[in-house]
C-alpha positions as CSV (number, residue, x, y, z in Angstrom):
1,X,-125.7,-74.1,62.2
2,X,-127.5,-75.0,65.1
3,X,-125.4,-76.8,68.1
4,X,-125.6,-80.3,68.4
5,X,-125.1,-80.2,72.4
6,X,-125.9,-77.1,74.7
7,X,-122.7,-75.1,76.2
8,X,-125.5,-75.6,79.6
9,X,-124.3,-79.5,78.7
10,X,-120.7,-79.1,78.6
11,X,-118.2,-79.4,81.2
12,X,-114.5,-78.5,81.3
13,X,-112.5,-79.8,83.6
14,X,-108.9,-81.4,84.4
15,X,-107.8,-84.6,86.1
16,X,-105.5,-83.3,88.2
17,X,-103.0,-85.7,90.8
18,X,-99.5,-86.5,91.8
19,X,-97.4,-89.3,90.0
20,X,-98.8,-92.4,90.0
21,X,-101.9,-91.9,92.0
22,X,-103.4,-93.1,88.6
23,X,-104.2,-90.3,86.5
24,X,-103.9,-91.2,82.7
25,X,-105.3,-94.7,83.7
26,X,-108.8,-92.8,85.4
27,X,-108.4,-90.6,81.9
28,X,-108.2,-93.5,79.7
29,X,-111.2,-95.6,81.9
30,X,-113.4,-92.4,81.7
31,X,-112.9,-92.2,77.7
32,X,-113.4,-96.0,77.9
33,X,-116.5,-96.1,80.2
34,X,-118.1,-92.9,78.0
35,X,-117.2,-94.9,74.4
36,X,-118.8,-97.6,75.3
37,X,-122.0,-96.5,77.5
38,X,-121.1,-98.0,81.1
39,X,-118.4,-100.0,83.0
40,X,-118.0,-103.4,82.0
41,X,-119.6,-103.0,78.3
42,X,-117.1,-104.0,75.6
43,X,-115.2,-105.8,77.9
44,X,-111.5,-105.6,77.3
45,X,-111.7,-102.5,75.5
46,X,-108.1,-100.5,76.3
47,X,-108.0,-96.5,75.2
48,X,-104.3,-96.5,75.9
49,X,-103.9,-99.8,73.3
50,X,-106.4,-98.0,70.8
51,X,-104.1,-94.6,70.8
52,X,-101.3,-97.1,69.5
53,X,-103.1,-98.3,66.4
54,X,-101.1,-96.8,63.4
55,X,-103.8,-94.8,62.0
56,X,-104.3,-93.2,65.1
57,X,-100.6,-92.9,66.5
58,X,-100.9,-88.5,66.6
59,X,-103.8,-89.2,68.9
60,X,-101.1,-90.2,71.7
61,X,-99.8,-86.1,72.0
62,X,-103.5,-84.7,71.3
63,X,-104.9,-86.9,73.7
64,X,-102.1,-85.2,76.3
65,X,-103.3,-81.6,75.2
66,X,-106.9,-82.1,75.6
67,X,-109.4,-84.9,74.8
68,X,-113.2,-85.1,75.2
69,X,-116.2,-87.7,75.5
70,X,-120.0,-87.6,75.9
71,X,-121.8,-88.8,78.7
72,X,-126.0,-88.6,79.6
73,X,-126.2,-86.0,76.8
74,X,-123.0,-84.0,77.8
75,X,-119.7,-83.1,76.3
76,X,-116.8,-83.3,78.7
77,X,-113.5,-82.6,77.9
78,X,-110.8,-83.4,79.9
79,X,-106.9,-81.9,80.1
80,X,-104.5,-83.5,82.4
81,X,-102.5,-81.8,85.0
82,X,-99.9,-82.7,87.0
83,X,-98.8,-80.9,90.3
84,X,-95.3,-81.5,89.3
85,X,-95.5,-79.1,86.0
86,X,-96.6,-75.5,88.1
87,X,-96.3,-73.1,85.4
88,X,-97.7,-75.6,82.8
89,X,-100.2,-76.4,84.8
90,X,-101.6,-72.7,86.0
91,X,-102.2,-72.4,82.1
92,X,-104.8,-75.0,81.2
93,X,-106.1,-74.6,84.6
94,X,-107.1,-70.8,83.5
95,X,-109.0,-72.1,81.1
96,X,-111.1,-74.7,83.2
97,X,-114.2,-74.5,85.0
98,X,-114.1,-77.7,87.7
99,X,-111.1,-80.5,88.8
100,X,-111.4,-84.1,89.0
101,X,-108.6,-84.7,92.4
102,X,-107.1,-88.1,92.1
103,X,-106.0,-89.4,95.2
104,X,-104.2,-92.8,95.8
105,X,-106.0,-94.6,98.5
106,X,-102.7,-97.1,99.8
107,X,-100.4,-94.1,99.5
108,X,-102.4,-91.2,100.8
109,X,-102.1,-87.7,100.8
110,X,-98.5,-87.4,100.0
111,X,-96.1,-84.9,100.1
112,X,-96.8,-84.5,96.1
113,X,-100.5,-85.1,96.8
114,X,-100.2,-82.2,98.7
115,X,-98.7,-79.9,96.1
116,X,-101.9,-81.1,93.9
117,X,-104.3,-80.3,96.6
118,X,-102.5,-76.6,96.7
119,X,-102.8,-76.3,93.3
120,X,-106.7,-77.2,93.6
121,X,-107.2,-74.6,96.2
122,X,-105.2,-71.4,94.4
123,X,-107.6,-72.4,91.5
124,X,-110.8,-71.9,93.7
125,X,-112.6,-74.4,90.9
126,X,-115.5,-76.6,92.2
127,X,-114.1,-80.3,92.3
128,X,-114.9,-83.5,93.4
129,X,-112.0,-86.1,94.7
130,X,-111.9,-89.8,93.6
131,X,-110.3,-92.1,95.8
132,X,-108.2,-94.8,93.2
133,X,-107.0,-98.1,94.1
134,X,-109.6,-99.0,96.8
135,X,-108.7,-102.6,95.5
136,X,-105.5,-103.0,97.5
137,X,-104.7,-104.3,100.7
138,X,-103.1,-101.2,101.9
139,X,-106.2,-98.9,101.0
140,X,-107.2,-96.6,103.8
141,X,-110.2,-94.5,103.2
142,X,-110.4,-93.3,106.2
143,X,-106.6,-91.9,106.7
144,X,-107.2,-90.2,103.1
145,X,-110.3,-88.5,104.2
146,X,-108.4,-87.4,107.7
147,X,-105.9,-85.5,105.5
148,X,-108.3,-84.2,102.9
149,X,-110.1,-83.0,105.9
150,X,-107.0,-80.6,107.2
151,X,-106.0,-80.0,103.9
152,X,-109.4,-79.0,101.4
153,X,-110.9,-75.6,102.4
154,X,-114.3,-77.3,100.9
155,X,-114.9,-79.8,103.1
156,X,-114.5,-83.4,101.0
157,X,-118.1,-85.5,101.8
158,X,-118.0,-89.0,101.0
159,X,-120.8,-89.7,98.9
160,X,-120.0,-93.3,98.0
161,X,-118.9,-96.4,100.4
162,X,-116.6,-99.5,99.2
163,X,-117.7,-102.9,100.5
164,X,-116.0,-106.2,100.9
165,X,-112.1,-106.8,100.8
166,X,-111.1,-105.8,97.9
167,X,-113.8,-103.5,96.7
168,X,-116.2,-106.3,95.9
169,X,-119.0,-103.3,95.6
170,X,-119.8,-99.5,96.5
171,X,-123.0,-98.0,98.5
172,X,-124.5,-94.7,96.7
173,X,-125.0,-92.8,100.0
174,X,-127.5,-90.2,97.8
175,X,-130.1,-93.2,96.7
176,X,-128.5,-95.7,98.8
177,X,-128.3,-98.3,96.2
178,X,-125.7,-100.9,95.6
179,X,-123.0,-101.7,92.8
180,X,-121.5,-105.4,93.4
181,X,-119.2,-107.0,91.1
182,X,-119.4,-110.6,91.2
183,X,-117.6,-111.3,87.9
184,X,-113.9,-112.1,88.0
185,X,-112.2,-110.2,85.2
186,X,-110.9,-106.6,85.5
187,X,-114.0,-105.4,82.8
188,X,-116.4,-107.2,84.8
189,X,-119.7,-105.4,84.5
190,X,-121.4,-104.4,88.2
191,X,-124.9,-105.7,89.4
192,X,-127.0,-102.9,90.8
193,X,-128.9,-104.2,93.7
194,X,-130.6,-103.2,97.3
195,X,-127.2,-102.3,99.5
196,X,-126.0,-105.5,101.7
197,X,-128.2,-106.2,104.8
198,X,-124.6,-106.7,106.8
199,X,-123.7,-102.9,105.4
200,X,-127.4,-101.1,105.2
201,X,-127.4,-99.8,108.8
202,X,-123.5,-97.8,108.2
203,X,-124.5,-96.8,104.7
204,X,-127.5,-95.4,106.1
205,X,-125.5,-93.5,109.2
206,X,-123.2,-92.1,106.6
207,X,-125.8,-90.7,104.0
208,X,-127.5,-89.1,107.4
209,X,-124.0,-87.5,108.0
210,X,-123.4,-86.0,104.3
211,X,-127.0,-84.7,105.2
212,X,-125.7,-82.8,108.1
213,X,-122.7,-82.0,106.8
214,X,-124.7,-79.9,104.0
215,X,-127.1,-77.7,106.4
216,X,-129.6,-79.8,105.6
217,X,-132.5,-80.9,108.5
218,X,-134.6,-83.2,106.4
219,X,-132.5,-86.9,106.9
220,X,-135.7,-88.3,104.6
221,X,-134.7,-85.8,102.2
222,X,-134.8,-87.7,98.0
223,X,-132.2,-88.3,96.3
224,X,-133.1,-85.8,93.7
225,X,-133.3,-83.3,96.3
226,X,-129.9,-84.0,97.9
227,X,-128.2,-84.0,94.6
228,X,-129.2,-80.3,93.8
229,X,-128.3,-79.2,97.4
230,X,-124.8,-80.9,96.6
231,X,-124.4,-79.2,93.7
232,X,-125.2,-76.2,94.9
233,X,-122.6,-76.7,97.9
234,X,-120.1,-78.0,95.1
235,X,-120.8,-75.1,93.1
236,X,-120.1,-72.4,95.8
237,X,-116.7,-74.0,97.2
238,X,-117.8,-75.0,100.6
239,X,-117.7,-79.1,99.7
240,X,-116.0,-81.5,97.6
241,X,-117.9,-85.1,96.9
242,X,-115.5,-87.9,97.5
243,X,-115.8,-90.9,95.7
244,X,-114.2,-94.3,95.6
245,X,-113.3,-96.7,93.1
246,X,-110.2,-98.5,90.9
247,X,-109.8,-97.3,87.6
248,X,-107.2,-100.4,86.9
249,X,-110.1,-102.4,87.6
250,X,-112.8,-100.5,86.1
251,X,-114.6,-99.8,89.4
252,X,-116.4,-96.2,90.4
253,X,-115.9,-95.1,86.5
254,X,-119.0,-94.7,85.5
255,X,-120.4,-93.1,88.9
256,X,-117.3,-90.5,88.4
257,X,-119.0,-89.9,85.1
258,X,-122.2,-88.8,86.9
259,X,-120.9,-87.0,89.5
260,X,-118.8,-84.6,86.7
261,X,-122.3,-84.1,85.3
262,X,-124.5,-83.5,88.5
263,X,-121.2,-81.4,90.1
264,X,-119.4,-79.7,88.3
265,X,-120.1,-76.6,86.5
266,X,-121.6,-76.0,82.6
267,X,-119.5,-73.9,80.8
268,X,-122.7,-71.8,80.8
269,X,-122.2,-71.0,84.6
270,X,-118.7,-69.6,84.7
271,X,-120.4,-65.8,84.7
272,X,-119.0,-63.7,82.8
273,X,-114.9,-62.9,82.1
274,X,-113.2,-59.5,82.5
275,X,-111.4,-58.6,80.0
276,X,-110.9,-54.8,77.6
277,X,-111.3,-53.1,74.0
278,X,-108.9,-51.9,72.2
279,X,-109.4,-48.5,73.8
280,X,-108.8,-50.2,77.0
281,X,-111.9,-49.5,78.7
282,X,-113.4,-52.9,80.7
283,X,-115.6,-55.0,78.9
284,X,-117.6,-57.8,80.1
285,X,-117.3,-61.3,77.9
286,X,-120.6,-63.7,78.4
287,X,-120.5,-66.8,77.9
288,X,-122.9,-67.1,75.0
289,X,-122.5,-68.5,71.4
290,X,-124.3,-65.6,70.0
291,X,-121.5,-63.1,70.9
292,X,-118.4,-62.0,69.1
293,X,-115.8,-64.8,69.3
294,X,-113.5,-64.8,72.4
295,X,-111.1,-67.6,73.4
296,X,-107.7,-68.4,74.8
297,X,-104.9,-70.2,73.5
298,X,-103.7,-72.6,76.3
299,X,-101.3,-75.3,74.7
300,X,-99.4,-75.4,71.4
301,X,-97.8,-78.9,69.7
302,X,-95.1,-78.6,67.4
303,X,-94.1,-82.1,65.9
304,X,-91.3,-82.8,63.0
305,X,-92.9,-83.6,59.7
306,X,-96.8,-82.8,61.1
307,X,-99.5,-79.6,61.5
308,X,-98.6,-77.6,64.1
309,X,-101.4,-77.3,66.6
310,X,-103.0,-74.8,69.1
311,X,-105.1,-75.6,71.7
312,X,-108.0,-73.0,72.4
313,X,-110.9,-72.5,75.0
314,X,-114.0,-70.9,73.0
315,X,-115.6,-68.4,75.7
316,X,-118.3,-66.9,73.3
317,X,-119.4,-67.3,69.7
318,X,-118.7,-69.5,66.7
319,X,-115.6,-70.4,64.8
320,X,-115.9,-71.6,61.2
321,X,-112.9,-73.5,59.5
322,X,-111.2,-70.8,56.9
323,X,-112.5,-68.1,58.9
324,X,-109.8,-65.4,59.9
325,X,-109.7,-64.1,63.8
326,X,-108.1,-61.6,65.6
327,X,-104.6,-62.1,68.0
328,X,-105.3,-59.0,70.2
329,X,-102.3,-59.8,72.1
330,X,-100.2,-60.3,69.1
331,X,-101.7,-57.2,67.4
332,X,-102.2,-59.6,64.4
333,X,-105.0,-61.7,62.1
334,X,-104.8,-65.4,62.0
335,X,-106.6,-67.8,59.9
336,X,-108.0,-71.1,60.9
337,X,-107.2,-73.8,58.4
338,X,-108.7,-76.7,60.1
339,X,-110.4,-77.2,63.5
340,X,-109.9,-80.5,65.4
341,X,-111.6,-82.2,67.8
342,X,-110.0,-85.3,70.2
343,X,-112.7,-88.2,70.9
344,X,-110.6,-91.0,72.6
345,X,-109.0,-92.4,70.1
346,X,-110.3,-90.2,67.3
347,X,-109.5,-87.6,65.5
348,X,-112.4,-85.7,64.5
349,X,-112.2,-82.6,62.0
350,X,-115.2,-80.2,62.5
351,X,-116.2,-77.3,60.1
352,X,-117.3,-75.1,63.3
353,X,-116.7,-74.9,66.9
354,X,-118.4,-72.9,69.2
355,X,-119.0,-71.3,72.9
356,X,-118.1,-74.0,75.5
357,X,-115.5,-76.0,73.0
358,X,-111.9,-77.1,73.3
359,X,-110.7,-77.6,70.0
360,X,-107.5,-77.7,68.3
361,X,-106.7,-75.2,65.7
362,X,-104.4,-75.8,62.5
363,X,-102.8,-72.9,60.5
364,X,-102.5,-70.4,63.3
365,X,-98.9,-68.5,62.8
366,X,-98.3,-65.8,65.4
367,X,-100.0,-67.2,68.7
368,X,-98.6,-67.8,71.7
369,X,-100.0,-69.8,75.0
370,X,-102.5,-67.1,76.9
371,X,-103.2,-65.3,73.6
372,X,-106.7,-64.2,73.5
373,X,-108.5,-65.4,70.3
374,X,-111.2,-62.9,68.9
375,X,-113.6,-61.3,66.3
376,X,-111.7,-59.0,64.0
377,X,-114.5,-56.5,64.6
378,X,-114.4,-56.2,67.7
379,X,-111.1,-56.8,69.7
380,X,-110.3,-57.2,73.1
381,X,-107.9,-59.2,76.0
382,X,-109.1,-60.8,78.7
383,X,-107.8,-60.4,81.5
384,X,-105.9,-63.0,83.5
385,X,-106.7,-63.3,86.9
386,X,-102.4,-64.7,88.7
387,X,-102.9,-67.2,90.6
388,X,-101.9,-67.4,94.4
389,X,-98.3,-68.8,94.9
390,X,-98.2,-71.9,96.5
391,X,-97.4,-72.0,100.1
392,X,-94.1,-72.7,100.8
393,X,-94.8,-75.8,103.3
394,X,-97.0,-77.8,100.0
395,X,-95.0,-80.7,99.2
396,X,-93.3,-81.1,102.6
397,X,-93.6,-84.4,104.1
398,X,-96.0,-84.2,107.7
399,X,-94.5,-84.9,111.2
């Protein structure tokens, strides 16, 4: 069957922050913003109160596994991660290909903030940073983007400015255009328009700086143009786009959207995965549907009276429901009974998955979180690549 979406349009990545900098609310606003094609349209509409409806009530633990949305053409699925859980946390990270750092902007870079921001780095994953509750009082942009400075080996570049008390808008420093919101309510949608006359001249100094701080010598350079050079900075580790916005208020949402598209990587760029036969000699795995299968197994859920559940990456190939793969770890077959995918608030069963997916699994009986998933006919194990401790001074409060 042919793929509805190309694994060069998917993205992988996790929403990773410290406790309460606002992480399942910019989850829930992303899912909410994708669902309903931009901020502001179907006013009112609230992932976290949808999860809660009856029929959907399982939703609430899938959802906290893994969960996925489209966006410009795109499949992105999102996993949470908090810097509190390490160990639980190193796992999905193995199996992610770009982070979404949530910082909060009255708050700061915390001592928790800075055990996320470790985390981040002993990944090495491309990320961009998004500023949350730019709608208080206490808000500092500028304090946050001191310590991201001393903190993120890839340097964080705003690419977005708020403006007005209270974020009344924000300045796109790439096409230096304007988002206002004029509207009262939290759902309000945002009028695109030319940036503020009383704002033009700084938005214009800061885009000129991003430009410098990417290499570049062209200050007149398009906004296509400084999009791919971005991405290609993103892409390589040397930056991290910062934006702003308030997910509680459903500001910055959909420009967070775009930048996890423009960004971050397609599971089609990861390269390709070490990993061995069963006579132990290295093989290469690429990242292609028309390969054997390959995947990981990153998180299990076991619930009283329900399906137990296992969480896989798909690296390469196709999966088809009642199909029977290969536990190379385990030294045993399994056999897929079902195959689920989290929209939102949905719970979708699919007959195939393939290259680029993060599905759910039902009916697998001998696997184990970091299990490598594969074709009976030809088995290997990835390899897993540890991850640098943390240091020991992350999460200790500055002087």
């Amino acid at each position: 069957m042919a793929r509805s979406i190309s694994i060069s349009r998917y993205r992988n990545i996790g929403i990773l922050a410290s406790q309460d900098a606002g992480r399942t609310t910019t989850t829930e606003r992303l899912l909410a913003v994708a669902r309903q094609g931009g901020e502001g349209r179907g006013a009112g509409f609230d992932a976290s109160a949808a999860l809660l409806a009856p029929e959907n009530i399982r939703a609430i633990t899938l959802t906290s596994a893994a969960t996925s949305c489209e966006w410009r053409d795109n499949r992105i699925n999102i996993v949470e991660l908090s810097g509190a859980q390490r160990a639980a946390a190193d796992n999905l990270v193995s199996v992610l290909d770009g982070l979404v750092i949530v910082i909060d902007a009255a708050a700061g870079v915390t001592a928790k903030a800075e055990i996320a921001l470790a985390m981040a780095r002993r990944s090495g994953l491309p990320r961009v940073v998004f500023v949350n509750k730019l709608d208080l009082a206490d808000a500092d942009l500028s304090a946050v983007m001191a310590d991201l400075t001393a903190d993120c080996p890839a340097t964080p570049i705003l690419v977005q400015m708020p403006l007005g008390a209270g974020l009344q808008g924000l300045a796109d420093l790439i096409d230096l255009q304007a988002s206002i919101w004029t509207g009262s309510g939290f759902d309000a949608p945002p009028e695109a328009m030319a940036i503020p006359d009383a704002d033009r001249e700084a938005a214009t100094a800061a885009r000129r700086g991003l430009v410098q701080a990417l290499g570049l010598g062209d200050s007149e350079i398009s906004a296509p143009a400084l999009r791919a050079a971005l991405r290609q900075a993103v892409l390589l580790g040397k930056v991290a786009p910062v934006l702003c916005g308030s997910a509680f208020r459903n500001r910055g949402i959909a420009a967070l959207l775009n930048a996890v598209v423009d960004y971050l990587p397609a599971a089609s760029e990861i390269g390709g995965l070490n990993a061995h036969d069963a006579d132990g000699l290295p093989v290469i795995v690429a990242t292609d549907q028309d390969q054997p299968f390959v995947g990981v197994a990153f998180s299990e859920i076991a619930e009283p009276g329900q399906e137990d559940l296992t969480f896989v990456r798909i690296y390469a190939g196709t999966i088809t429901a009642g199909s029977e793969i290969w536990n190379s770890v385990a030294s045993h077959p399994e056999r897929i009974e079902r195959i689920l995918r989290v929209r939102a608030n949905e719970i979708e069963e699919i007959a195939e998955a393939q290259a680029g997916d993060i599905v759910a699994l039902v009916g697998l009986k001998h696997t184990n979180t970091g299990d490598t998933l594969c074709d009976p006919n030809a088995p290997i194990v990835l390899e897993r690549v540890p991850m640098a401790p943390i240091p020991a001074s992350a999460g200790h409060a500055k002087h």
